[in-house]
C-alpha positions in Angstrom: 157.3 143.9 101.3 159.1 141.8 103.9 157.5 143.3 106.6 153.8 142.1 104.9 155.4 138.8 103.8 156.3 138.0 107.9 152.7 138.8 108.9 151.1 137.2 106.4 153.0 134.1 107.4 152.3 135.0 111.4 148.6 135.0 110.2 148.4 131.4 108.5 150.4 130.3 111.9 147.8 131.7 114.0 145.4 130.0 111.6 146.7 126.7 112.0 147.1 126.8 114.9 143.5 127.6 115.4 141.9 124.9 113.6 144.5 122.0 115.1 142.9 123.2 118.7 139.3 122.7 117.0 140.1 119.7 115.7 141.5 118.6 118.9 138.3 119.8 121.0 136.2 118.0 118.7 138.1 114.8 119.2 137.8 115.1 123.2 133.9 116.5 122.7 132.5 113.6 120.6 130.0 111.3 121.6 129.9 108.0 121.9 127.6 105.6 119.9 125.3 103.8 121.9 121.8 104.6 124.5 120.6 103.4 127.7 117.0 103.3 128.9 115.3 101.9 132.0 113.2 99.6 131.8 110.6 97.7 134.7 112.2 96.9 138.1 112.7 93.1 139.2 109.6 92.9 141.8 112.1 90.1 143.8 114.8 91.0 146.5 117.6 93.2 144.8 120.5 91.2 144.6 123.9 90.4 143.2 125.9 86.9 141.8 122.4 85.8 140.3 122.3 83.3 137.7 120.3 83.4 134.6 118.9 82.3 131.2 117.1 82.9 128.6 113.9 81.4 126.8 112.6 82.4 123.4 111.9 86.3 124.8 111.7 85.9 128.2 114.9 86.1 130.4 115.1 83.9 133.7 117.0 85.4 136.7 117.2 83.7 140.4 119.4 83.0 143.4 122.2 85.3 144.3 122.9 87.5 147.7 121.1 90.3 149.1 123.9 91.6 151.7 122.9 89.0 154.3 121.4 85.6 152.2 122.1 84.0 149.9 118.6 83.0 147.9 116.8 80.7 145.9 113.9 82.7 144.7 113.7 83.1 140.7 112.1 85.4 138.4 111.2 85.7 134.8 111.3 89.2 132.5 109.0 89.1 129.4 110.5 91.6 127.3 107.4 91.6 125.1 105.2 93.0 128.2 108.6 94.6 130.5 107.2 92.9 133.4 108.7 90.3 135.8 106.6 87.3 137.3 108.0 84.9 140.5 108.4 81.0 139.0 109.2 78.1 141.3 112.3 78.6 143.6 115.2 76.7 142.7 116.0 73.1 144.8 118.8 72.8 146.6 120.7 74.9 148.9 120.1 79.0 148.2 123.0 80.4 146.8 125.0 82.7 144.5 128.1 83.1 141.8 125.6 79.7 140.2 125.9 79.5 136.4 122.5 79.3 133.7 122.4 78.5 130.7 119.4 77.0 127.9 119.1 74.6 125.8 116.1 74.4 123.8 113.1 74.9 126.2 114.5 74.2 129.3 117.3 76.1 131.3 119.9 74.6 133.0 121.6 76.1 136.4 124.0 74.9 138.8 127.3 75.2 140.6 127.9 77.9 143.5 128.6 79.1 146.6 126.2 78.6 149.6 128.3 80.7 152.2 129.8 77.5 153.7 130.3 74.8 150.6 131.5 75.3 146.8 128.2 73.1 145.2 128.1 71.0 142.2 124.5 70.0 141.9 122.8 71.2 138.4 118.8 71.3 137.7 116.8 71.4 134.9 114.0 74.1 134.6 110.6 73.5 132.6 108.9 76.6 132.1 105.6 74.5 130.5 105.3 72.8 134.2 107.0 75.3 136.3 108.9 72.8 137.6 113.0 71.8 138.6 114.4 68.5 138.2 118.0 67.3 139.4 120.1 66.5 136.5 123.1 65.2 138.5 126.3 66.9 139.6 128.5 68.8 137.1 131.7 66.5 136.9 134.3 69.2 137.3 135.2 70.8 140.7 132.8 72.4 143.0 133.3 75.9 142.2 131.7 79.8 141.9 132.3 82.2 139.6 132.5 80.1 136.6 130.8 80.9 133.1 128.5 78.9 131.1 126.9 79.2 127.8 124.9 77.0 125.3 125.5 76.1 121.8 124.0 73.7 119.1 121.8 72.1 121.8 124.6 71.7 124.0 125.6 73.2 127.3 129.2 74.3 128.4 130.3 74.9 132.0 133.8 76.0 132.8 136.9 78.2 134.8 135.5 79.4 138.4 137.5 78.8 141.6 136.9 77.0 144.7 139.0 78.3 148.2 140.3 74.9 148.7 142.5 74.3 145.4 142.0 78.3 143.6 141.3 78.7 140.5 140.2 76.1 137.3 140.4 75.8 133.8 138.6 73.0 133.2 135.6 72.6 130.7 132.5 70.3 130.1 130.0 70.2 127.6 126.1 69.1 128.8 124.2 66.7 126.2 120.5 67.0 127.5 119.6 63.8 125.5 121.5 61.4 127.6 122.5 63.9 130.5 126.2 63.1 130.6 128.6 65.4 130.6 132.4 65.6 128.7 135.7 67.0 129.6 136.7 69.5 127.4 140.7 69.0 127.4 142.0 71.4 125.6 141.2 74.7 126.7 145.1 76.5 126.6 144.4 79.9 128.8 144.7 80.9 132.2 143.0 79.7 135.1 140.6 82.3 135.7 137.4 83.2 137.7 134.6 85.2 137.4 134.7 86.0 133.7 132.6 86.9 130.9 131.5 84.6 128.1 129.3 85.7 124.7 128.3 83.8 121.8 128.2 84.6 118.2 127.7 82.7 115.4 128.1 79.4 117.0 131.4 80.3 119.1 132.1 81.9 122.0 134.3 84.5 123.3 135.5 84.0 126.8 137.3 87.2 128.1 137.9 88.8 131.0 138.2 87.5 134.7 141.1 87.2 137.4 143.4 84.6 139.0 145.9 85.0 141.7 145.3 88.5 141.5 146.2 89.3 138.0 143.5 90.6 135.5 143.4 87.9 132.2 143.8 89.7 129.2 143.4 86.7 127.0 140.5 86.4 125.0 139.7 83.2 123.0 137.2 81.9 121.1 135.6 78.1 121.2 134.8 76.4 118.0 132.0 73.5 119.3 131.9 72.0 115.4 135.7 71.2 115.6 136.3 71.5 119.8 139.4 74.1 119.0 140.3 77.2 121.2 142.0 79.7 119.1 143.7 82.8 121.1 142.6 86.0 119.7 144.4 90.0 120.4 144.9 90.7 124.1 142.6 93.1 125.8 144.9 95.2 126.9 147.9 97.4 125.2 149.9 94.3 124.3 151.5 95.4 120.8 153.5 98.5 121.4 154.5 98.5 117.8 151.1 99.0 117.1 148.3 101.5 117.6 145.0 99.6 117.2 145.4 98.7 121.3 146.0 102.0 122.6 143.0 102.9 124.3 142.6 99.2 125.5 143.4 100.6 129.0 139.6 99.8 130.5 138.4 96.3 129.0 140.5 93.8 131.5 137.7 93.5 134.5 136.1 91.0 136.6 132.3 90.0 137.0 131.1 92.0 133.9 128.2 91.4 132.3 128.8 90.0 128.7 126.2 89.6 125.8 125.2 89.7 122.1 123.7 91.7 119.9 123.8 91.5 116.2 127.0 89.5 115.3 129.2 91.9 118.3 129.8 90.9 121.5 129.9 93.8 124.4 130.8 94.0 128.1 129.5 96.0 130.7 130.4 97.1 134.0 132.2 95.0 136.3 135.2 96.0 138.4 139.2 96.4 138.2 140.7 98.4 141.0 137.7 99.5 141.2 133.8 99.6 140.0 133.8 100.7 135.9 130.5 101.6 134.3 132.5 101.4 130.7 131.5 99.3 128.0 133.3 98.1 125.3 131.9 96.6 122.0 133.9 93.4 120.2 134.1 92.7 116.3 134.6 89.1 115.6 135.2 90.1 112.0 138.0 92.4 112.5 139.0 91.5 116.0 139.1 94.9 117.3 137.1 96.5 120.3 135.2 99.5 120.3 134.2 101.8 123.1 130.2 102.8 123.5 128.4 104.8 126.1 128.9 104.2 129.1 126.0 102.4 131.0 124.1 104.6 132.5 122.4 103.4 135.6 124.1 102.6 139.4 128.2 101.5 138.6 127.7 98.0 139.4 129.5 94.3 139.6 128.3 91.0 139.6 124.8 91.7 137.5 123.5 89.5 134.8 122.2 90.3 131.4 121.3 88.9 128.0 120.7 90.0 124.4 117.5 89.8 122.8 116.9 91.2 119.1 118.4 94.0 118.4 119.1 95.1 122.1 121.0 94.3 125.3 119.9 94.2 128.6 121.6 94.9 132.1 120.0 94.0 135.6 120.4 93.2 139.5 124.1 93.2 140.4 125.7 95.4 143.2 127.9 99.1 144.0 129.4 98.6 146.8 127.6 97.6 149.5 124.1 98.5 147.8 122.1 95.8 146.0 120.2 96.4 143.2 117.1 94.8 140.9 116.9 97.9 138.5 117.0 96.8 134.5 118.3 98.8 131.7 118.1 98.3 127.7 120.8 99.0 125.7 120.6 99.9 121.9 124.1 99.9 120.7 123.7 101.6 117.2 121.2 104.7 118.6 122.9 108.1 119.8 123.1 109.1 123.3 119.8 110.2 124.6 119.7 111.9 128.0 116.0 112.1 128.3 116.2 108.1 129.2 
């Protein structure tokens, strides 16, 4: 009896065994939410540091560098048709690292680098006329590698860096019905350049970017009805008494591309010590992130992208010294499909 009693307790060992190596297999085997597909390729000169905007469902995307110019041509994606079409080339000197946003039927770009001067000049695009119109200088530093977005009819511009004074933290917002522009005072992060910026439900999230070296992991969000900045979880594993941040060793980045898509915010690509093709997925409600499949075209930095309805969308940037004008679509809530 003892001798059946030891190997019946050698067989539920075995067994246990067995099934906590399955369960760890499936663990390290599962897939990732999330699905990439290509869509039509920018007809314009492959690029990276464009600037763009979007209009109702068509997505505006000019100036930039091609490996030897800087540019000034712009382009606009109908997402209804996937096609591109060439618009007016922006005024001004060509350039790139410029920031876009829209307000109401117009978008707005300005700032940049035109491989000699920082530039603070800002235009006004009207897609009924295809026509540009100076608005002025943004008030704030001449800088590149700032981030801009657009809420309640009004435009914000802020952070980026200029090689004469480093990096800013300074923030305006843009009232189109008089065209004057107001500091912001009391953003209380890190100076920081070349971050990411998304907006949900009339706040945005800015995350991400670098200063003096050193990757930000702050991440706050902007409150335009009350003008408050309120500092959110770090990016990275800050809380080591806690496990929710554990795998929050990828989401601190440079020059990703940030966006929207049904009340979650989502980065893309970008680079650290290196290029990353990782994106991550943000839940204003809970205040957690959430990796997805990773992107699934070229590893690229310094691309632009947008959301529109129920999908995201990725395009132009550079890996390594290769420039690109591919665009893919990402629908965060279908399952990996590599037929795309």
């Amino acid at each position: 009896m003892k001798s059946k009693k030891i190997n019946f307790q050698v067989i539920l060992f075995a067994l246990s065994i067995s099934l906590l190596a399955f369960g760890c297999k499936k663990d390290e085997d599962e897939e990732l939410l999330g699905d990439w597909t290509k869509q039509s390729t920018l007809n314009g000169t492959p690029r990276s540091a464009a600037a763009s905007f979007m209009i109702g469902t068509k997505a505006y995307v000019g100036s930039g560098y091609n490996g030897e110019d800087r540019l000034e041509d712009f382009w606009v994606y109908d997402i209804s048709s996937n096609s591109w079409s060439q618009i007016a080339d922006m005024p001004g000197n060509a350039r790139m690292d410029a920031v876009g946003f829209a307000i109401g039927s117009k978008g707005y770009v300005g700032t940049g680098y035109d491989g000699d001067d920082h530039l603070a000049d800002f235009y006004a695009y009207d897609p009924s006329t295809n026509e540009w119109s100076d608005i002025g200088e943004y008030p704030g530093k001449p800088v590149r590698g700032a981030v801009a977005f657009s809420i309640n009819n009004k435009g914000y511009v802020g952070t980026g860096y200029n090689t004469d004074f480093g990096g800013t933290k300074d923030f305006y917002e843009f009232n189109p019905s008089n065209g004057e522009w107001t500091l912001i005072s009391n953003y209380p992060g890190e100076k920081r350049r070349d971050a990411a910026v998304f907006v949900i439900s009339e706040k945005a999230y800015l995350v991400t970017g670098i200063d003096n070296g050193i990757y930000d992991n702050q991440l706050y969000v902007f409150d335009p009805a009350n003008g408050t900045w309120t500092e959110k979880r770090k990016i990275t594993n800050a809380k080591s008494d806690e496990s929710f941040d554990d795998d929050y060793t990828s989401i601190a980045r440079q020059n990703a591309v940030a966006f929207s898509v049904n009340g979650k915010g989502y980065l893309v690509g970008g680079s650290s010590s290196s290029l990353v093709n990782n994106v991550w997925e943000y839940n204003p409600g809970t205040d957690l992130w959430e990796e997805k499949t990773a992107f699934e075209g070229s590893t690229r930095t310094e691309a632009v992208g947008w959301g529109s309805g129920n999908y995201g969308y990725v395009t132009t940037g550079r890996s390594s010294s290769y420039y690109l004008g591919d665009i893919w679509r990402f629908d965060p809530t279908a399952t990996y499909d590599d037929e795309n």
